[in-house]
Backbone as CSV, one residue per row, in Angstrom:
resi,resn,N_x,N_y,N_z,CA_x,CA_y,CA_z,C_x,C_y,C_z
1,UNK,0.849,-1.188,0.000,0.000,0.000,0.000,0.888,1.243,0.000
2,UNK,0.371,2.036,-0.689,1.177,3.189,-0.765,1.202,4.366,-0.073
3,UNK,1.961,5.121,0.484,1.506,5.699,1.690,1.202,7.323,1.037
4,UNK,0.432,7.285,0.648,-0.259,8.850,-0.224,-0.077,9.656,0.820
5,UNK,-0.392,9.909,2.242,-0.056,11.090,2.324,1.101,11.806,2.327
6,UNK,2.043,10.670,2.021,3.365,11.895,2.256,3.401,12.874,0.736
7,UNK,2.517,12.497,-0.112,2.381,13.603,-1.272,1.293,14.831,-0.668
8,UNK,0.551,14.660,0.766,-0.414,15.887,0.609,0.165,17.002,0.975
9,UNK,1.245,17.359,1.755,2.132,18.372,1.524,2.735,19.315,0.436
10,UNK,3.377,17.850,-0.478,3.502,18.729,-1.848,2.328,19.442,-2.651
11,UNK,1.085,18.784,-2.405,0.130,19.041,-3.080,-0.133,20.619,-2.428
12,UNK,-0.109,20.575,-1.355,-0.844,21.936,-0.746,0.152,23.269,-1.508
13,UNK,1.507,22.895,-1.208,2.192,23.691,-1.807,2.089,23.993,-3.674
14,UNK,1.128,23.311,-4.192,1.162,23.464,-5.692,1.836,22.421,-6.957
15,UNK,2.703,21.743,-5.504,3.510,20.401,-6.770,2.607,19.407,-7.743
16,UNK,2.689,19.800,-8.907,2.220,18.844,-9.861,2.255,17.411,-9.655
17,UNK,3.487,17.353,-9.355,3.977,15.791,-9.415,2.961,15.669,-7.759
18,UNK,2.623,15.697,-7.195,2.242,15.202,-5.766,1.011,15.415,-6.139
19,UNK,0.511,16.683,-6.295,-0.888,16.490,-7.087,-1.316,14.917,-7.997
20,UNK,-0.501,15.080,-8.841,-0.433,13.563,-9.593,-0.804,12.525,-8.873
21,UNK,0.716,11.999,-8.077,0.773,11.537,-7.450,-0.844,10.877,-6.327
22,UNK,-1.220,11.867,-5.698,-2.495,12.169,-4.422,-3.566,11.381,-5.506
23,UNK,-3.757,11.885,-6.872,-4.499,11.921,-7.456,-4.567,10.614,-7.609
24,UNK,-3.639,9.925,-8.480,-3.737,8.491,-8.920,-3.734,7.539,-7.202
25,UNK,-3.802,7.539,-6.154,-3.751,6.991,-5.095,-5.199,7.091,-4.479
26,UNK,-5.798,7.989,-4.782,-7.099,8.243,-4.491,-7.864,8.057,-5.127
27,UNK,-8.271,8.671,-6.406,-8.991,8.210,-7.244,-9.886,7.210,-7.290
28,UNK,-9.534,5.995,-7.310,-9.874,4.854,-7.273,-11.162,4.435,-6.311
29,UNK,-10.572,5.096,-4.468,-10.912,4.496,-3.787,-12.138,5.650,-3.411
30,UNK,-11.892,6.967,-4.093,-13.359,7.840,-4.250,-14.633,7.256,-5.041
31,UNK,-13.887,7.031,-6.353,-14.672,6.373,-7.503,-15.664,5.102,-6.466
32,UNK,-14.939,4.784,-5.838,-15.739,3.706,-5.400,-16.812,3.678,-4.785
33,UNK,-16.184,4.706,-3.763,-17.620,5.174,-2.921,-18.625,6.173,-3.563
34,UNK,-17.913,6.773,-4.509,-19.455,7.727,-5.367,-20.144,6.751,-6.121
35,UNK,-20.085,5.616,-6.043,-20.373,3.961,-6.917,-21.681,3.868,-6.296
36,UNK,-21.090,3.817,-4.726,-22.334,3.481,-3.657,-23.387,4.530,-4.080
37,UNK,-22.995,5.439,-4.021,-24.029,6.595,-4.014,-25.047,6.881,-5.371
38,UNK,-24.003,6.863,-6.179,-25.203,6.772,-7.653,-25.305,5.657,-8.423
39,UNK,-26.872,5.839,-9.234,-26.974,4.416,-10.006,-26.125,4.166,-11.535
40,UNK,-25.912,5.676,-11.714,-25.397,5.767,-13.169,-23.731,6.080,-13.146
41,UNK,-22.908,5.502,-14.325,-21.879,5.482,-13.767,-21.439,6.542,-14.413
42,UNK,-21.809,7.208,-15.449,-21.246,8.641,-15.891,-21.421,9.236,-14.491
43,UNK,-22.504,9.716,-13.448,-22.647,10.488,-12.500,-21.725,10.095,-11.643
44,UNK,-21.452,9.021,-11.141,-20.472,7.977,-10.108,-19.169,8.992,-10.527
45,UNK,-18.747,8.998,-11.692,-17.493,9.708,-12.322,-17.359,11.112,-12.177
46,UNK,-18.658,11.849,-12.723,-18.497,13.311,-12.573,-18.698,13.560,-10.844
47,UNK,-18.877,12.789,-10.535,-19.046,13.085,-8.850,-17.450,13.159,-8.128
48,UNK,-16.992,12.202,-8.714,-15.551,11.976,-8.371,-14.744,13.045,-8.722
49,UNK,-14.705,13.313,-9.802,-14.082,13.987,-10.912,-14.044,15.764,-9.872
50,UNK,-15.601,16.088,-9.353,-15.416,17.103,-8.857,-15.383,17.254,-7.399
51,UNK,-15.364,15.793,-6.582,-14.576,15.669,-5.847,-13.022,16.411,-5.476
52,UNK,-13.010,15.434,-6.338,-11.049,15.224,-6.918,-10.429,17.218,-7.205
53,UNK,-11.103,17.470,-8.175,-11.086,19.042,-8.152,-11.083,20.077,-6.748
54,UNK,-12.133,19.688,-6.195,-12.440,20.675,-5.006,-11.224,20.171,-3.957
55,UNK,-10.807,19.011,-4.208,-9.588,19.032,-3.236,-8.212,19.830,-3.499
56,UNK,-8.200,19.634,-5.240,-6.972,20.746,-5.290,-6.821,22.161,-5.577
57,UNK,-8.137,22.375,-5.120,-8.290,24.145,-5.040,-7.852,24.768,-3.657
């Protein structure tokens, strides 16, 4: 298992690569749970998707 948070630091500071990084480590395990939540999987995605966004603002 990969230990993602040591990228949320870089991320706060603006690093791409840790952004990246945060991103591909998470992803997945958001996607999953916006799964639970909607029936359609385009929505499951855009749910994630602006998830995923509002974290790196």
């Amino acid at each position: 298992m990969e230990a993602w948070y040591v990228h949320i630091e870089g991320a706060l500071k603006g690093r791409l690569d840790a952004q990246r990084a945060l991103y591909e480590s998470l992803a997945p395990r958001v996607l999953y749970t916006c799964r639970r939540y909607f029936t359609q999987e385009a929505e499951a995605e855009d749910a994630m998707i602006r998830t995923m966004t509002t974290m790196f603002q």
